[in-house]
C-alpha positions in Angstrom: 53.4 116.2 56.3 54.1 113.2 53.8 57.6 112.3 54.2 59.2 111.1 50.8 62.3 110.2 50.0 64.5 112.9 50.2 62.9 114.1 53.3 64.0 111.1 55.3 67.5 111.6 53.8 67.4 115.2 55.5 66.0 114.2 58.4 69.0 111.1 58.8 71.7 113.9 57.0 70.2 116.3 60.2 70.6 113.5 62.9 74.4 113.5 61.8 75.3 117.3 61.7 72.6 119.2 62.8 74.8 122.5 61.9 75.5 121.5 58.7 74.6 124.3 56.2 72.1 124.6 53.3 74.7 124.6 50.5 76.1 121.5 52.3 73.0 119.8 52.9 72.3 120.9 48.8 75.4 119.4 47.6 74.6 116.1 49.8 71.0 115.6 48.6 71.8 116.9 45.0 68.7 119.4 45.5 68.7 123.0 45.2 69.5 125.5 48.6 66.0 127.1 48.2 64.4 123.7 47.9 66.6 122.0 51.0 66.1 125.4 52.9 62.2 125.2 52.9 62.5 121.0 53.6 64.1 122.0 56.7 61.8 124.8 58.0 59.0 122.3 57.0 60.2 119.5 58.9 60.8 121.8 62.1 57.7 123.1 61.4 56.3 120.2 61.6 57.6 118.5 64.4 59.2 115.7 62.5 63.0 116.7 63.9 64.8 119.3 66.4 67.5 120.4 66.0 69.7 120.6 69.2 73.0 120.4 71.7 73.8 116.9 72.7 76.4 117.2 75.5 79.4 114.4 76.3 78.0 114.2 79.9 81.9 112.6 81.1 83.7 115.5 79.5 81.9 117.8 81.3 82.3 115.7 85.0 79.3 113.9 85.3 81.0 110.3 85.9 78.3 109.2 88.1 75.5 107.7 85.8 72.6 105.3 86.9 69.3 104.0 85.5 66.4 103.8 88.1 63.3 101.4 88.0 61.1 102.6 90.1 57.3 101.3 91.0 54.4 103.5 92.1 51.0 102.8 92.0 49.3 103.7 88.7 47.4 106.5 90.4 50.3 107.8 91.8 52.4 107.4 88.7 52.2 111.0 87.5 52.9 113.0 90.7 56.1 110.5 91.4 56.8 111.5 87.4 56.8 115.0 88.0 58.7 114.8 91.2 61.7 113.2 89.2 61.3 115.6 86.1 61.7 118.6 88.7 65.4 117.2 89.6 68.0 118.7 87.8 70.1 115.8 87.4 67.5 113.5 85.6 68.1 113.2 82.0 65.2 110.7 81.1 62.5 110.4 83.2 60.1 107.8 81.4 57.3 105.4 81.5 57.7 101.5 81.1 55.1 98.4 81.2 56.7 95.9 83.6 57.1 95.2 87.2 58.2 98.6 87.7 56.4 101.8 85.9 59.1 104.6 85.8 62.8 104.5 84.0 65.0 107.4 85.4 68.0 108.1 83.8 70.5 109.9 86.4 74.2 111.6 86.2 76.0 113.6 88.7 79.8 114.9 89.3 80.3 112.5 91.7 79.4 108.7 93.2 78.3 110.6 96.6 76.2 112.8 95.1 74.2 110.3 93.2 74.3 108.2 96.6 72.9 111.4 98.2 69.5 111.9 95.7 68.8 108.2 96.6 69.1 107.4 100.0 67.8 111.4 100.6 65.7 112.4 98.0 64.0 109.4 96.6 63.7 107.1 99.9 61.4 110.4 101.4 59.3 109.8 98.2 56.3 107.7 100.3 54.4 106.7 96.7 57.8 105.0 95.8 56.5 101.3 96.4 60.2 99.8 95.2 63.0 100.6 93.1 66.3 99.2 91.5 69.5 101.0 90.8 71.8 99.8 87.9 74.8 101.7 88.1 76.2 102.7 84.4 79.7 101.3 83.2 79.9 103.0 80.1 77.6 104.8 77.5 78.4 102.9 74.3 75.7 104.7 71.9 74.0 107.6 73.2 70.7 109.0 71.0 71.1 106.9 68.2 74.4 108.1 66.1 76.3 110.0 69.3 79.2 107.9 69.4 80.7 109.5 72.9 83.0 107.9 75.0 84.3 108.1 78.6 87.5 110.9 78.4 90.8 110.2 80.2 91.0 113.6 80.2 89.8 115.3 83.1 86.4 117.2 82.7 86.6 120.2 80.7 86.4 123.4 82.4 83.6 125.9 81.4 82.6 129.0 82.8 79.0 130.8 82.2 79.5 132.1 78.9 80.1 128.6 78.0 77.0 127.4 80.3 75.0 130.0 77.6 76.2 129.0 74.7 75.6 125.2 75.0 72.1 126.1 76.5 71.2 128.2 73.7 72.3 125.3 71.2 70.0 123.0 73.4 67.0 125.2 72.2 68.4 125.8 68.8 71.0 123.9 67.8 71.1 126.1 64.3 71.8 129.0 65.9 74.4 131.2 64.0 77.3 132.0 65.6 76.5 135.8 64.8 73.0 135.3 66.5 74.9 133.7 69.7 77.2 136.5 70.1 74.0 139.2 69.6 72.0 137.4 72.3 74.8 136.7 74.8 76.3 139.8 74.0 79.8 138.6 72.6 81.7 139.9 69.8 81.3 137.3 66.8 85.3 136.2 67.2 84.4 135.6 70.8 81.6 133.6 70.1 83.1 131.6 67.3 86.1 130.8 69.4 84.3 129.5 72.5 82.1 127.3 70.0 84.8 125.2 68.5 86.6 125.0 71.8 83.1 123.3 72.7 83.3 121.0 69.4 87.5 120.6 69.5 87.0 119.4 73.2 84.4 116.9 72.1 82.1 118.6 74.6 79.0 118.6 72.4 77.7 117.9 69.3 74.6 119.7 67.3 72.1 116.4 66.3 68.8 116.8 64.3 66.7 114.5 67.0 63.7 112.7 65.3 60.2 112.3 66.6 60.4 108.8 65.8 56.1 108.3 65.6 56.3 111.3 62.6 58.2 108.9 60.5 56.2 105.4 61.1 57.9 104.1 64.3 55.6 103.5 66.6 57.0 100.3 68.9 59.6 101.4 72.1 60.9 99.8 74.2 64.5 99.2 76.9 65.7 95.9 77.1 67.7 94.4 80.0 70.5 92.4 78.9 72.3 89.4 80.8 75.2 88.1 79.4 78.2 86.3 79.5 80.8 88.6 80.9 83.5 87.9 78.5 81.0 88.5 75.4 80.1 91.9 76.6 81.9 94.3 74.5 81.2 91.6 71.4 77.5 91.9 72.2 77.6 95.4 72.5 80.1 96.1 69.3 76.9 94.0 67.1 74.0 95.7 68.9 75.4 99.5 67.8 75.5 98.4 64.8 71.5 98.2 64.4 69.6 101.5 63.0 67.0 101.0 65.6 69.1 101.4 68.5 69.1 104.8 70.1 70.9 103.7 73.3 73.7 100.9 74.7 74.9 101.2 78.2 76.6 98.6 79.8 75.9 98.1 83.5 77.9 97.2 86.3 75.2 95.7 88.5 71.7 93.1 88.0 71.7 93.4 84.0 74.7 93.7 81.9 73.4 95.6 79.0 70.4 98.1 78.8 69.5 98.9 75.3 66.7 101.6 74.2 65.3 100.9 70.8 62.4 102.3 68.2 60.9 100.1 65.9 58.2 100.6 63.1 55.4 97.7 64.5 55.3 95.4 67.4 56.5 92.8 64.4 59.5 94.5 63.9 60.1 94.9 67.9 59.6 90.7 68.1 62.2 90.4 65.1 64.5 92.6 66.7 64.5 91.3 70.5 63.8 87.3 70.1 65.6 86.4 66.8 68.7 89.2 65.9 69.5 90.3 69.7 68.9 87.0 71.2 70.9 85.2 68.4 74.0 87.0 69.5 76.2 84.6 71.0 77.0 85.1 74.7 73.3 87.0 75.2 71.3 84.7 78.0 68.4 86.5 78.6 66.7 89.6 77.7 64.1 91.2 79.8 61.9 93.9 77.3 60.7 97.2 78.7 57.9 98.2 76.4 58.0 102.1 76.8 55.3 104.5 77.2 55.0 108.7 77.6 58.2 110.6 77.9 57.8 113.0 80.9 61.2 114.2 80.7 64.3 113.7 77.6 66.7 116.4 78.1 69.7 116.2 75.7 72.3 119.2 76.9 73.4 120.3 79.7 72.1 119.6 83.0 71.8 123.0 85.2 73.7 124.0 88.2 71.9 122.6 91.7 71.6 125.7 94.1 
């Protein structure tokens, strides 16, 4: 599929409001609902976007968040990979080129629990040559344009209808509210009502998420941020700023900052780390993570351990 013009301004209108209806997608693109309508079903089709369920992992309890670098022997790399993707509390289970070969991206309900699946699950892991934990602050961008924030609230409390209707959206974020209440057997009022309790309680959000390779970006990479601690937030207000960023966690531990970004060439990747992130004052050192095969990206929620 050739993507022109209009078709990256659906895909970006899609990454926004993944719910947002033909006629509203019409009147934003000035294009026809038959002709926006088959644009869409193309570009799922295709690959080129999904259309899903992002959960606020804090609303929903999971406080205890921590990126893991983890080294295995190349040979061993793919049976340690699909250890980690087996967990249910990985979110990101991923790739990198650099002293270590695996990114894990971790959240649980509580700090003992994450303290649990490393000292109990991941030490007994023999192929795990060496790892580092950088223990999350805050998520500051989240999948590109996901702008949640920690809640002072406490965690909002769902029960298993809810559980079904957030995992359906995970699958298929464009699912009608008259098709969730058929499939989870709800009335439609019932099924309306839970769903903007969902969005009210800013417990999810319904994003079009891009296959970034599809549309010509083809350079990934993480990159560890030190920095000077009373330029953090400053650093971190500039960086969210950038269309290329997906991610910006600031860390409590090692690094300050981790940053996930997609750019279109290995060009744009130099331009982005050595001259616009390290330019921003207070940044003293960036350590780049090129990355390679995602074995796991899950966006919703993460299932109940048994």
């Amino acid at each position: 599929m050739i993507l022109q013009a209009k078709d990256l301004k659906l895909v970006a209108t899609l990454e926004k409001d993944g719910r947002a209806s033909f006629a509203q997608l019409s009147r934003l693109l000035g294009v026809s609902i038959s002709t926006v309508a088959k644009k869409t079903r193309q570009l799922l089709e295709e690959g080129v976007v999904e259309i899903k369920a992002v959960t606020n992992p804090h609303r929903l309890g999971l406080n205890a968040h921590a990126m893991i670098a983890i080294r295995t022997s190349p040979q061993a790399l793919d049976k340690v990979s699909a250890k980690l993707v087996e967990h249910p509390n990985t979110e990101l289970v991923a790739n990198i080129f650099s002293r270590f070969n695996i990114l894990v991206s971790a959240q649980f309900e509580t700090w003992d629990d994450l303290h649990e699946f490393v000292s109990s699950e991941l030490s007994i892991i023999h192929e795990i040559l060496d790892m580092e934990i950088y223990f999350c602050k805050e998520n500051k961008k989240r999948y590109f344009d996901v702008p949640f924030a920690p809640s002072e609230n406490s965690p909002l409390k769902i029960d298993e209808i809810d559980r079904q209707i957030i995992n359906v959206l995970c699958v298929n974020g464009r699912y009608s509210v008259s098709n969730l209440a058929n499939t989870l057997g709800l009335s439609i009022s019932t099924a309306s009502k839970r769903l903007s309790r969902l969005y009210d309680e800013n417990a999810i959000q319904v994003r079009g998420h891009v296959n970034q390779t599809k549309i010509g970006n083809h350079a990934t990479a993480f990159f560890m941020i030190k920095a000077d601690h009373d330029e953090i937030e400053r650093i971190c207000d500039s960086i969210v700023t950038y269309p290329e960023i997906s991610t910006v966690i600031t860390l409590v531990n090692k690094y300050d900052i981790l940053v996930g970004g997609v750019c279109r060439d290995s060009d744009a990747l130099y331009d982005l780390v050595n001259i616009r992130i390290a330019s921003i004052p207070g940044v003293r050192d960036i350590e780049t993570w090129p990355r390679g095969k995602i074995f796991k990206r899950h966006y919703g929620l993460l299932p109940v351990r048994q």
